[in-house]
RODO-2510 file (C-alpha; in nm, 4 decimals, decimal comma):
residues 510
     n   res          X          Y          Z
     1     x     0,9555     3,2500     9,4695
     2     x     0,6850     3,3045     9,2142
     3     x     0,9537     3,3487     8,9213
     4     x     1,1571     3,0747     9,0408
     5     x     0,8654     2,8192     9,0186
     6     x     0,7727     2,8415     8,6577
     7     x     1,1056     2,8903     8,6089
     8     x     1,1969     2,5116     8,6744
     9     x     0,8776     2,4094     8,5765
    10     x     0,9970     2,5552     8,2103
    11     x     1,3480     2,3664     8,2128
    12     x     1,1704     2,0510     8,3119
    13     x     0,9733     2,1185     8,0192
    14     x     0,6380     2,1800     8,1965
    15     x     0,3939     2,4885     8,1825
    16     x     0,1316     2,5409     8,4353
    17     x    -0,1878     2,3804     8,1707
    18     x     0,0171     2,1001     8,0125
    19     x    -0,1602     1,7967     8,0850
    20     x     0,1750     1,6507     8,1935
    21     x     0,1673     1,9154     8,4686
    22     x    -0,2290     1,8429     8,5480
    23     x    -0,1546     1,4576     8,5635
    24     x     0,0804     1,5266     8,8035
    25     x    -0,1109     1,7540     9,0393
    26     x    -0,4115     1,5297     9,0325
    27     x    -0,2632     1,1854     9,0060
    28     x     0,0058     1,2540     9,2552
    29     x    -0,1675     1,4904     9,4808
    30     x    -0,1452     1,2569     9,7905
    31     x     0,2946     1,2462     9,7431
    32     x     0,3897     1,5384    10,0229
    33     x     0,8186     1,3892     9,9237
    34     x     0,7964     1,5876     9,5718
    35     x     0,6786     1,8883     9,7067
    36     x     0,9402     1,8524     9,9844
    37     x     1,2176     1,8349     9,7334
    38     x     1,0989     2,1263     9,5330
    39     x     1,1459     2,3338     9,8584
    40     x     1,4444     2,2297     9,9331
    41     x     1,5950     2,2901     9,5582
    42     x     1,4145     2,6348     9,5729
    43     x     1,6093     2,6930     9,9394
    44     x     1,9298     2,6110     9,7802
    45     x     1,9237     2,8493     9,4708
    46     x     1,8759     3,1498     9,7495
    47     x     2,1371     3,0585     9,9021
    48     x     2,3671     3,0042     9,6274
    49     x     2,2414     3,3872     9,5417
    50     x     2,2877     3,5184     9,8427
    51     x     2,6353     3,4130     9,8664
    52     x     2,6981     3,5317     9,4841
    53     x     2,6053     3,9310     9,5967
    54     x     2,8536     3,8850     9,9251
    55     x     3,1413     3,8048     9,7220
    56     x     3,0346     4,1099     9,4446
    57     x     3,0543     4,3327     9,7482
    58     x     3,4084     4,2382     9,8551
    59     x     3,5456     4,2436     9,5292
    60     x     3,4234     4,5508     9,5208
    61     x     3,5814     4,6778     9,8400
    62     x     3,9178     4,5717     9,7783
    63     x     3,9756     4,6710     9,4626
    64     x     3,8719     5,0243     9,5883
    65     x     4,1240     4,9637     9,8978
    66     x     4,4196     4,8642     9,6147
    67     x     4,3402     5,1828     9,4483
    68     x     4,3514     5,4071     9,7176
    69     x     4,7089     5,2058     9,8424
    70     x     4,8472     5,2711     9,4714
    71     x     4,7814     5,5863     9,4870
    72     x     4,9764     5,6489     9,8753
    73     x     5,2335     5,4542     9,7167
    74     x     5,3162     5,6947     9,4082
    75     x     5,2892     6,0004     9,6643
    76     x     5,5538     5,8228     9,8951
    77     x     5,7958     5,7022     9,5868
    78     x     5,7585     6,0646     9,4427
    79     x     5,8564     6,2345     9,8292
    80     x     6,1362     5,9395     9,9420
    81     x     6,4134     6,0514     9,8328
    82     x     6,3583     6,3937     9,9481
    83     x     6,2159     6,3022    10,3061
    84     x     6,5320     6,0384    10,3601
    85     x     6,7750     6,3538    10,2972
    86     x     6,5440     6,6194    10,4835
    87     x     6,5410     6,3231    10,7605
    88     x     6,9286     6,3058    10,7442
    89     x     6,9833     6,6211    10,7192
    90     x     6,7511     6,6760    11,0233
    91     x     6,9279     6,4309    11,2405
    92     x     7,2460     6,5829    11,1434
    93     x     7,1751     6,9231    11,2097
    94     x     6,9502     6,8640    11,5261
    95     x     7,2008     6,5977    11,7206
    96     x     7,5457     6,6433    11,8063
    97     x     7,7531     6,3895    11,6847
    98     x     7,8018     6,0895    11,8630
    99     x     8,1821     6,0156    11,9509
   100     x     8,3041     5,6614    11,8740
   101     x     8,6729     5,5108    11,8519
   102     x     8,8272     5,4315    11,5428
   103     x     9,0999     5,2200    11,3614
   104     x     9,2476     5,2568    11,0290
   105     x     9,2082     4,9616    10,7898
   106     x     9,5463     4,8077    10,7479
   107     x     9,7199     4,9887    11,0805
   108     x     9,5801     4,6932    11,2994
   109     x     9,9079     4,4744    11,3235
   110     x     9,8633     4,0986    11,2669
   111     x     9,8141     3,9663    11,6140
   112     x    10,0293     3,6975    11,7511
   113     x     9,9079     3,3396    11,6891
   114     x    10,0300     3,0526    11,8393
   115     x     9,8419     2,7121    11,7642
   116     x     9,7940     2,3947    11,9462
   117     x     9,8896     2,0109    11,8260
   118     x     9,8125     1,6990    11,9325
   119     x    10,0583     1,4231    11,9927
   120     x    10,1138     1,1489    12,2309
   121     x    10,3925     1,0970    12,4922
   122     x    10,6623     0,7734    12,3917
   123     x    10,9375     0,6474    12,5651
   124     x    11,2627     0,7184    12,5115
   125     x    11,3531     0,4302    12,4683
   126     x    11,1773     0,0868    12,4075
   127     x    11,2326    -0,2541    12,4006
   128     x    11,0707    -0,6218    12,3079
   129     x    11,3351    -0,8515    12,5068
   130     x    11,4119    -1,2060    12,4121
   131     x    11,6652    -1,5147    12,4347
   132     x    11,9083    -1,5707    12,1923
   133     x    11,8716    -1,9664    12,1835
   134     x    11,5958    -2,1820    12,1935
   135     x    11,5690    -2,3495    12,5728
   136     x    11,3529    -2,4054    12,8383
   137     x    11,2636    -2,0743    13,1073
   138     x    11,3052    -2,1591    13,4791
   139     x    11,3348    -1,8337    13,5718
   140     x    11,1953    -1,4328    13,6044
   141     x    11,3102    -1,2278    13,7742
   142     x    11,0793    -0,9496    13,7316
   143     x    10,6431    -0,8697    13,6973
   144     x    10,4802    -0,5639    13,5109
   145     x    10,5533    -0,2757    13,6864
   146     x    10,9172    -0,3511    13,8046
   147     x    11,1589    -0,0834    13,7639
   148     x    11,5467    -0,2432    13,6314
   149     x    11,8906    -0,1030    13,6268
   150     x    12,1464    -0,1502    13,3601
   151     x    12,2712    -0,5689    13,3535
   152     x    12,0116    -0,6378    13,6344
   153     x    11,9076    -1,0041    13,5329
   154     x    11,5385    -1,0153    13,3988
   155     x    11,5144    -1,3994    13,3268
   156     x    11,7640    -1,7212    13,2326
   157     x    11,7048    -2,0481    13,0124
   158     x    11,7663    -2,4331    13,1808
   159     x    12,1300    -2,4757    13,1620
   160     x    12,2567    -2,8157    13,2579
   161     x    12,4011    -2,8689    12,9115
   162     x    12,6225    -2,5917    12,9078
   163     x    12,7359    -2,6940    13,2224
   164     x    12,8283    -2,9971    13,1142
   165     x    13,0116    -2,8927    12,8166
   166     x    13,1736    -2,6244    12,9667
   167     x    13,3209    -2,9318    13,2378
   168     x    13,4314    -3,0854    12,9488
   169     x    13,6124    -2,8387    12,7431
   170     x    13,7695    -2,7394    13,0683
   171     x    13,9646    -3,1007    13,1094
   172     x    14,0749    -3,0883    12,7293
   173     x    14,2162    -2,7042    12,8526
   174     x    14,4096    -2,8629    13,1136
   175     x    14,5733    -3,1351    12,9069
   176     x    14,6368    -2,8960    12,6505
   177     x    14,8143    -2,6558    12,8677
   178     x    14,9900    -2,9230    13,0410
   179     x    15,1803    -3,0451    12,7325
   180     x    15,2667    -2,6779    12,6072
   181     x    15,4226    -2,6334    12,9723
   182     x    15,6135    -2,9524    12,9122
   183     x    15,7419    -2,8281    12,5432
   184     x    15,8204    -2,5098    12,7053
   185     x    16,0395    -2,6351    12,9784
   186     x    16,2180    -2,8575    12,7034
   187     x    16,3935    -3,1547    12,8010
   188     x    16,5216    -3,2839    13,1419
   189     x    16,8778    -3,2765    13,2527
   190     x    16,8490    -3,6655    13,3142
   191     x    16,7857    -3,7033    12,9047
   192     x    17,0665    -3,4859    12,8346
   193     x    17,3139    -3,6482    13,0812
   194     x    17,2212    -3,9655    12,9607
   195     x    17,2836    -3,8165    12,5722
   196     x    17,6647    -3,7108    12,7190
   197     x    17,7124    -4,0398    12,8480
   198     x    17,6275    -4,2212    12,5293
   199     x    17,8318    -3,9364    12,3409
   200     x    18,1797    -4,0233    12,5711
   201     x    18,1009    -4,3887    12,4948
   202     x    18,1241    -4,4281    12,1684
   203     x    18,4289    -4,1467    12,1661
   204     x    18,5696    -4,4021    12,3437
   205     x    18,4634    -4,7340    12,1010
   206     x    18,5524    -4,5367    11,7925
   207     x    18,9205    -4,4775    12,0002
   208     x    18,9499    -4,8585    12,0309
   209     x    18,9229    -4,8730    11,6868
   210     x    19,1303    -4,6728    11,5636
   211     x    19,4110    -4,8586    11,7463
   212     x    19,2901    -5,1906    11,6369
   213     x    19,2358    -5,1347    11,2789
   214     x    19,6253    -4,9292    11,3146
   215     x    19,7338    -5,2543    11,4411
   216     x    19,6017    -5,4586    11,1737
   217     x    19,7729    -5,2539    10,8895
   218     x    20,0926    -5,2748    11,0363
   219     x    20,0686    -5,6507    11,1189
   220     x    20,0003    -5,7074    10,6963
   221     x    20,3577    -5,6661    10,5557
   222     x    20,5118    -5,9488    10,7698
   223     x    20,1576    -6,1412    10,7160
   224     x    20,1280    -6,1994    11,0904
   225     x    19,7143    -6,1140    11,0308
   226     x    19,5263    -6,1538    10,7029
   227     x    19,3631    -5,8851    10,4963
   228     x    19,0222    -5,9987    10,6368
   229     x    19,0785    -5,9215    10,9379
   230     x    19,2524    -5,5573    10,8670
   231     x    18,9296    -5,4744    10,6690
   232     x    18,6447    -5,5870    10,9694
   233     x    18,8696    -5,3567    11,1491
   234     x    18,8737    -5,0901    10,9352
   235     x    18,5082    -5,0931    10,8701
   236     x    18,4589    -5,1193    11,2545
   237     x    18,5966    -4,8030    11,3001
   238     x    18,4036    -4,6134    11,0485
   239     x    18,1165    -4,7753    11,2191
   240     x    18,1980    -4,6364    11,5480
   241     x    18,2440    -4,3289    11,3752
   242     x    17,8776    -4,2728    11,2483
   243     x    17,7214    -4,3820    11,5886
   244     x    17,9643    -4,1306    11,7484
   245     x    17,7982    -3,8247    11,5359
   246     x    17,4517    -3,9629    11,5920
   247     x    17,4425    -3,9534    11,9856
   248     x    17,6427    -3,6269    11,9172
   249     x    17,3033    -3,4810    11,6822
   250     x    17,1241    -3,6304    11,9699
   251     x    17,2756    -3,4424    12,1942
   252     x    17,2607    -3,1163    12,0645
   253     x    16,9278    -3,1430    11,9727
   254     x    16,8172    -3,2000    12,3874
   255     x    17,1129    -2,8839    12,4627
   256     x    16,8802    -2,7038    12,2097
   257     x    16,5245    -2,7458    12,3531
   258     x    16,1980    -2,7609    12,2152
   259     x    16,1372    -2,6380    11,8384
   260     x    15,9412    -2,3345    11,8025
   261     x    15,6980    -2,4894    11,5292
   262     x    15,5827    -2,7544    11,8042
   263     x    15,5561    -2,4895    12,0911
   264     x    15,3588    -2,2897    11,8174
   265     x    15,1430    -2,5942    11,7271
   266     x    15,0374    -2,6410    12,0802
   267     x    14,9669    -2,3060    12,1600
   268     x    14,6926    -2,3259    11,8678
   269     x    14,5335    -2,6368    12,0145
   270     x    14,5502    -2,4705    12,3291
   271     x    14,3700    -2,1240    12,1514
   272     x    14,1328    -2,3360    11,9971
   273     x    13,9961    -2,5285    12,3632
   274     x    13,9815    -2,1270    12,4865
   275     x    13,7961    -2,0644    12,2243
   276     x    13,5539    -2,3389    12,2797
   277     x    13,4990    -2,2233    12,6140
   278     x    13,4294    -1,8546    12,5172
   279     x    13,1785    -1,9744    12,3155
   280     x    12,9973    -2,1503    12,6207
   281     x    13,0029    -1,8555    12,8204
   282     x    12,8583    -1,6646    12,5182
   283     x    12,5897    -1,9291    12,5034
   284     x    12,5301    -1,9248    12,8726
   285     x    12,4911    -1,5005    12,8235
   286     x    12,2270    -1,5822    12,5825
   287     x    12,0305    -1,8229    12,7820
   288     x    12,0297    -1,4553    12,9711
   289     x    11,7950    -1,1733    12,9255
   290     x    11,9840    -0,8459    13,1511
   291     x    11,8289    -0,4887    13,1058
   292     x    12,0215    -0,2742    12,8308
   293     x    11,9047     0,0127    13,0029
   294     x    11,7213     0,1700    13,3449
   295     x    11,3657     0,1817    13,2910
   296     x    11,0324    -0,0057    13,3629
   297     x    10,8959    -0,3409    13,2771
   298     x    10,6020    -0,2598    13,0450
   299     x    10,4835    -0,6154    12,9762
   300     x    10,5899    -1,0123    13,0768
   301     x    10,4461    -1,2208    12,7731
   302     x    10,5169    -1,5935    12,9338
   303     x    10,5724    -1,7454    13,2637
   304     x    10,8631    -2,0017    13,3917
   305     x    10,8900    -2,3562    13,2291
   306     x    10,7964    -2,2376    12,8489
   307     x    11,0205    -2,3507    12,5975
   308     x    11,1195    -2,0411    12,3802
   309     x    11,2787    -1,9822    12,0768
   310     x    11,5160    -1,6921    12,0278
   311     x    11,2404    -1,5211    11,8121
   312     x    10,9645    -1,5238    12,1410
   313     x    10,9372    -1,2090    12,3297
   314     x    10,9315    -1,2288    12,6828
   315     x    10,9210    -0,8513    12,8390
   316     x    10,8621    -0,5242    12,7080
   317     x    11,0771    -0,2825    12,8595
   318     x    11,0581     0,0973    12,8657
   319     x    11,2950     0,3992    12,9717
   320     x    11,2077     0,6204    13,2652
   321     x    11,2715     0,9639    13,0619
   322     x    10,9606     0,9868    12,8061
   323     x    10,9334     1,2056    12,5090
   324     x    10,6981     1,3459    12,3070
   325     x    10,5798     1,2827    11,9295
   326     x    10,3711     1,5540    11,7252
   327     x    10,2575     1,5290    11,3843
   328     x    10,2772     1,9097    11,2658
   329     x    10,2140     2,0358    10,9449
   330     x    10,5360     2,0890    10,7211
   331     x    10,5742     2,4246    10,7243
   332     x    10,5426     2,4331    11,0939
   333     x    10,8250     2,2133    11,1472
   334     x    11,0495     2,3807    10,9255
   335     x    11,0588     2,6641    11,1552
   336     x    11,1699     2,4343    11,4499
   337     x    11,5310     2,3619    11,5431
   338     x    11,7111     2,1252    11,7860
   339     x    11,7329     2,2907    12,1327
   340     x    11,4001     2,5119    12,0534
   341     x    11,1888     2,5906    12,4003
   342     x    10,8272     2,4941    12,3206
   343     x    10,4901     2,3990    12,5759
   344     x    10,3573     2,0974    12,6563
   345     x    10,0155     2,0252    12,8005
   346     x     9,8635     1,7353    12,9418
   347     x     9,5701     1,6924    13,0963
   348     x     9,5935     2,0644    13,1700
   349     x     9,9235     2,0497    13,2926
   350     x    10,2153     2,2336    13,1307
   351     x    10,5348     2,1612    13,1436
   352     x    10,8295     2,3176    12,9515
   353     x    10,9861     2,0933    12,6470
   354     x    11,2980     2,1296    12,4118
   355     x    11,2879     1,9847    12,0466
   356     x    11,4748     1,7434    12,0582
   357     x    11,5214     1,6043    11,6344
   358     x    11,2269     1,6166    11,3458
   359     x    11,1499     1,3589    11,1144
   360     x    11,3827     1,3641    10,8043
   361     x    11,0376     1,3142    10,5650
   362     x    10,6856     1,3883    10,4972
   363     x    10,4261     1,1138    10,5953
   364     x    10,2454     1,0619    10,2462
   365     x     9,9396     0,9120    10,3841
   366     x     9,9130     1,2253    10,6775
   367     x    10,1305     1,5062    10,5055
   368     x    10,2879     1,5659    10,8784
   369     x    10,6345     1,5663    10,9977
   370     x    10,6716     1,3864    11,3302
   371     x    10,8733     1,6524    11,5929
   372     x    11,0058     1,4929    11,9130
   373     x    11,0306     1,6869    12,2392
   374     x    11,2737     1,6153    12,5251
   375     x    11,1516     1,7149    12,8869
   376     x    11,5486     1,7549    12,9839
   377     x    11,7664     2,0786    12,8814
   378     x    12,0927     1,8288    12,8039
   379     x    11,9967     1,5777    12,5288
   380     x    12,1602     1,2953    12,7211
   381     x    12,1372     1,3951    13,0448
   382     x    12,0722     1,1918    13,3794
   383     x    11,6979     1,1560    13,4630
   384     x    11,6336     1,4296    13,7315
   385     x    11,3782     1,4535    13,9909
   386     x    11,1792     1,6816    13,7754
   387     x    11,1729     1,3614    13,5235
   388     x    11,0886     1,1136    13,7971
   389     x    10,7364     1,2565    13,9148
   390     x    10,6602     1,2439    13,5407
   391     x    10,4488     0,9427    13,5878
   392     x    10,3224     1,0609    13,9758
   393     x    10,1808     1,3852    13,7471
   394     x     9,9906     1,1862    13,4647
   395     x    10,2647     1,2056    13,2326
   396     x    10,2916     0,8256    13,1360
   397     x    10,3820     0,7116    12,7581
   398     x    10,0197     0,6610    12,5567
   399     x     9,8762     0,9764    12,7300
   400     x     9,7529     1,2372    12,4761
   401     x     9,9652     1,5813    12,4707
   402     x     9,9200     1,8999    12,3324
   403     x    10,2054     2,0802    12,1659
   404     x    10,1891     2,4471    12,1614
   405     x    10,4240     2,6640    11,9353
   406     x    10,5928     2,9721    12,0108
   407     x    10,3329     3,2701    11,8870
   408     x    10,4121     3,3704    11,5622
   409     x    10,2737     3,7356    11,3824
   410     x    10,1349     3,6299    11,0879
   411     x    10,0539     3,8743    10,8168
   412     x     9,7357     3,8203    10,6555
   413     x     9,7176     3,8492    10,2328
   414     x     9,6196     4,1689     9,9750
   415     x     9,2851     4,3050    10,0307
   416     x     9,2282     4,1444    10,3952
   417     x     9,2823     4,3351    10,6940
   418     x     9,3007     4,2733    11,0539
   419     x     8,9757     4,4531    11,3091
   420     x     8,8749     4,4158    11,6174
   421     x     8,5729     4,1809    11,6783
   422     x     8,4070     4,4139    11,8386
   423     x     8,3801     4,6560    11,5164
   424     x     8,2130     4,3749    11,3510
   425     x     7,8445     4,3506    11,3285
   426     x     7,6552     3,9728    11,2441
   427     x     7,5338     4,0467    10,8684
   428     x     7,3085     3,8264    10,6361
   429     x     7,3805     3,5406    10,4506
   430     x     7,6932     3,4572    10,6778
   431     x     7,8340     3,7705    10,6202
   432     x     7,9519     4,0673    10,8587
   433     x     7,8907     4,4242    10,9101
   434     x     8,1322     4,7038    11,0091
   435     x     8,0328     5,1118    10,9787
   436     x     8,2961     5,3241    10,8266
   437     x     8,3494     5,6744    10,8534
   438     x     8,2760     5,8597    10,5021
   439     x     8,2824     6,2351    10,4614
   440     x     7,9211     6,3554    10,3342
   441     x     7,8456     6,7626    10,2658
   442     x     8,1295     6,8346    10,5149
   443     x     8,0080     6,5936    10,7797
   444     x     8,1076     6,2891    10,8915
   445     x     7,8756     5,9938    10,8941
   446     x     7,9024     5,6252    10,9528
   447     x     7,8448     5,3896    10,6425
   448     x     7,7743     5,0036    10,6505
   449     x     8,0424     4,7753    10,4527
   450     x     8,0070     4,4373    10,4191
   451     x     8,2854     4,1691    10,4676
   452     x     8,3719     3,8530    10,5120
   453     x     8,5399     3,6871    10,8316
   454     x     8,8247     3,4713    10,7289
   455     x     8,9361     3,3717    11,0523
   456     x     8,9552     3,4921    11,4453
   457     x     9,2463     3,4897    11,6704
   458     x     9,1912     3,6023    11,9976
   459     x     9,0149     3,9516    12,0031
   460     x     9,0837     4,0328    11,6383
   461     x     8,9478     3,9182    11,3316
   462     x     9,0906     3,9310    10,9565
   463     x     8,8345     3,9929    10,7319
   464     x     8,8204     4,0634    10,3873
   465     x     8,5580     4,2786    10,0931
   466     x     8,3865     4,5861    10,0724
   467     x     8,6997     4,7987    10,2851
   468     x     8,9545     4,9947    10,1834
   469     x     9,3102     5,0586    10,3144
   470     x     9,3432     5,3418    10,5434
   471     x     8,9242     5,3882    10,5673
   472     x     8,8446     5,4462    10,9017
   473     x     8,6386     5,1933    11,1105
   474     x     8,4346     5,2080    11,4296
   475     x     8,6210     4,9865    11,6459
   476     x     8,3520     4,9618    11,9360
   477     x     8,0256     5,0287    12,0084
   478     x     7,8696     4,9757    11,7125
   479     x     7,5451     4,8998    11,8062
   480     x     7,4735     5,2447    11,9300
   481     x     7,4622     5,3979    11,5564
   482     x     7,3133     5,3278    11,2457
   483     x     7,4091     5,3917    10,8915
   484     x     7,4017     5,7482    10,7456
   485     x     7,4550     5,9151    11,1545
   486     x     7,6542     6,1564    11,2401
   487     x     7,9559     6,0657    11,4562
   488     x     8,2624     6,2327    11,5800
   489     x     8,5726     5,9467    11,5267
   490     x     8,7977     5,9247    11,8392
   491     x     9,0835     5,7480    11,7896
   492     x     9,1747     5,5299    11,9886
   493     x     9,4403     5,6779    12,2014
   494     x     9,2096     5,9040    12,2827
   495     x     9,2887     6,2160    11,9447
   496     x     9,0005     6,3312    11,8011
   497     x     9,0404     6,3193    11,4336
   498     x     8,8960     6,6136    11,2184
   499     x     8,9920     6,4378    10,8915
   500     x     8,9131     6,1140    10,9538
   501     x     8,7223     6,0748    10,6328
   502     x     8,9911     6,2806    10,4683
   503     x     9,0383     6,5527    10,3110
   504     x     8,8859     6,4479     9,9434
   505     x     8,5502     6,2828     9,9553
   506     x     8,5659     5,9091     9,8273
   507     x     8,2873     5,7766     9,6261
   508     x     8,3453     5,3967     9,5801
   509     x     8,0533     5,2251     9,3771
   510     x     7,9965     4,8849     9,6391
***
């Protein structure tokens, strides 16, 4: 305290008999504050001090405590190796090996994979219904819901028009008909007597003159008539002549009946008012809608009195029998043919399915080919019962369904191999572990390998990296050794194997 005083007297530039330091203690004798502050400065250098030595002290420890660590250290490095064999070697020779089963890399067959693939159930066949003209609804026959037969009647268009018509066409029919029946019969026996009788009459005129123009020319030589009157009746009979051969034309003509070109004629005119009625009843079919096939009414878009045009929809209609649709990668479908068993699942419910056809192409935007299922053995067979509780079972079009294929064994590539899942150990970094058998001084101990899982199916795994073919591998139970143990391999049917490391030692730099 002494040496601290002067001390900060001396950097204030003070000294205890400058008369700066007197003037202070006798003019401000009677100001207790300074005083107060010089204690509390002199307070806070022994403290500052005080804390200075503490942290000497601990530096002082702990570089004394890093020494004496260093030192362990160099003693431990020097003695590892040897301790971690003389440990091994220890465990080996002290324990009996522990027995554990074993596969051989690459004698694990692929296992069987089948694979799942959505789709959705469709119809069989579907259908947006509408007229064929343009008219006026007054009637339907059917709601949503309704199940329809083949040519059941669904819904018809006003059709007072047609009726008319068809009245119409019908009376030009009739008249039609009437006067091809009359050209057919050909003419009446009254015509054709009446044709004799004007035949045998002028036979008989042109007879009378014959005689009187006969007369006439013999009369001439003795001048009892004049040449006039021998040439009126000459000309008379040549006149009588030519009406003779005309009722005789006449005649023949009604003997021969009706000419073929007329009956023909008529028989077109009669074609043509058929025709004309035809297309009425065609007309009256499309003011129509029937069902083209048995199945249910989906959807009714209008009601009665709507005027339509043949380009409105009225009902959707759908088959009974349903199918399914799965997209499925290329190379899937490929292996599919026509008449292939596959199973179907919906909602948890399976049901047995036959492809049916596969899309001729590739979608580009999905880089699937559709492949249809049929729920019927015969492609175009009858729907059965089995069919008909379809839709009592859940199995309506729109529902989801789940294709599964046939199981397929699958090879995996070089270099990967197929384990059990339970020789496989959870590594680091997303890896796994699995403990081969190595041969080591004549023993057999189990060494860690890492690899990669590609992918699982079922209880297997195919993995692929630090594993050689035909290395043996703990199949089970690996949690009960460690690395660099002694084991005794088992095999799995039960053989124990003596070799299992073989019979050279392999040293494979990992």
């Amino acid at each position: 305290m002494g040496e601290i005083e002067p001390q900060l007297r001396t950097d204030r530039g003070e000294t205890p008999g400058s008369s700066m330091a007197r003037h202070r203690h006798h003019g401000r004798a009677a100001a207790p504050p300074a005083r107060g502050r010089r204690v509390a400065v002199v307070a806070t250098a022994l403290l500052l001090v005080a804390a200075g030595g503490l942290l000497y002290l601990n530096r002082s420890r702990l570089a004394g405590g890093q020494t004496d660590l260093a030192a362990s250290a160099s003693g431990t490095e020097a003695n590892g190796e040897s301790g971690e064999t003389a440990s091994r070697s220890g465990i080996a020779g002290t324990a009996s090996p522990l027995p554990v089963a074993v596969v051989r890399a690459g004698a694990v067959a692929a296992p069987d994979q089948s694979r799942s693939y959505a789709g959705v159930l469709i119809p069989h066949r579907e259908s947006k219904l509408s007229f064929e003209q343009d008219g006026r609804v007054v009637r339907l026959a059917k709601q949503e819901g309704d199940s329809v037969q083949p040519g059941e009647l669904l819904a018809e268009l006003d059709q007072q028009n047609l009726d008319a018509e068809h009245d119409r066409v019908r009376s030009e029919l009739a008249a039609a008909e009437a006067v091809l029946a009359e050209l057919v019969a050909g003419p009446r026996q009254q015509a054709i007597q009446a044709a004799r009788a004007r035949v045998d009459q002028l036979a008989a005129e042109v007879e009378l003159a014959k005689v009187d123009a006969k007369r006439q020319n013999e009369l001439i030589p003795s001048g009892a008539t004049s040449r006039a009157a021998f040439d009126s009746a000459l000309f008379g009979l040549r006149a009588a002549e030519q009406r003779l051969q005309a009722a005789e034309s006449a005649l023949n003509e009604l003997l021969e009946g009706t000419r073929q070109e007329q009956l023909a004629a008529q028989r077109a005119q009669r074609d043509g008012i058929l025709a004309g009625l035809r297309e009425i009843e065609a007309r009256r079919r499309d003011s129509r809608i029937e069902a083209p096939f048995a199945g249910t009414i989906q959807d009714r878009m209008i009601d009665e009195g709507v005027v339509v045009t043949p380009s409105t929809p009225v009902f959707h209609l759908i088959s009974h029998r349903i199918e399914g649709r799965f997209a499925v990668p290329p190379e899937v479908a490929n292996r599919f043919r026509p008449g292939d068993r596959v199973t179907v699942d919906v909602r948890g419910r399976e049901r047995f399915g036959w492809i049916d056809r596969l899309a001729p192409s590739v979608d580009r935007d999905t880089r699937t080919r559709n492949v249809f299922v049929r729920f019927s053995e015969e492609p175009d067979g009858a729907v059965g019962p089995l069919e008909s509780s379809f839709a009592s079972d859940g199995w309506v079009a729109g529902e989801i369904a789940k294709l599964h294929t046939p199981p397929q064994n699958v090879a995996g590539e070089a270099g990967t191999f197929w384990l059990p899942s339970s020789a496989l150990l959870r590594g680091g970094r997303g890896l796994w572990n699995a403990l081969v058998i190595v041969d080591a001084d004549g023993q057999t101990l189990c060494e860690r390998r890492s690899l990669e899982m590609l992918k699982t199916e079922g209880d297997f795994a195919l993995v692929q990296g630090m594993l050689d073919s035909d290395e043996w591998v703990i199949a089970d139970g690996g949690h009960r050794v460690t690395a660099g143990m002694a084991v005794l391999p088992v095999e799995q049917n039960g053989a124990v194997l003596s070799d299992a490391a073989g019979s050279e030692r392999k040293e494979t730099t990992r």
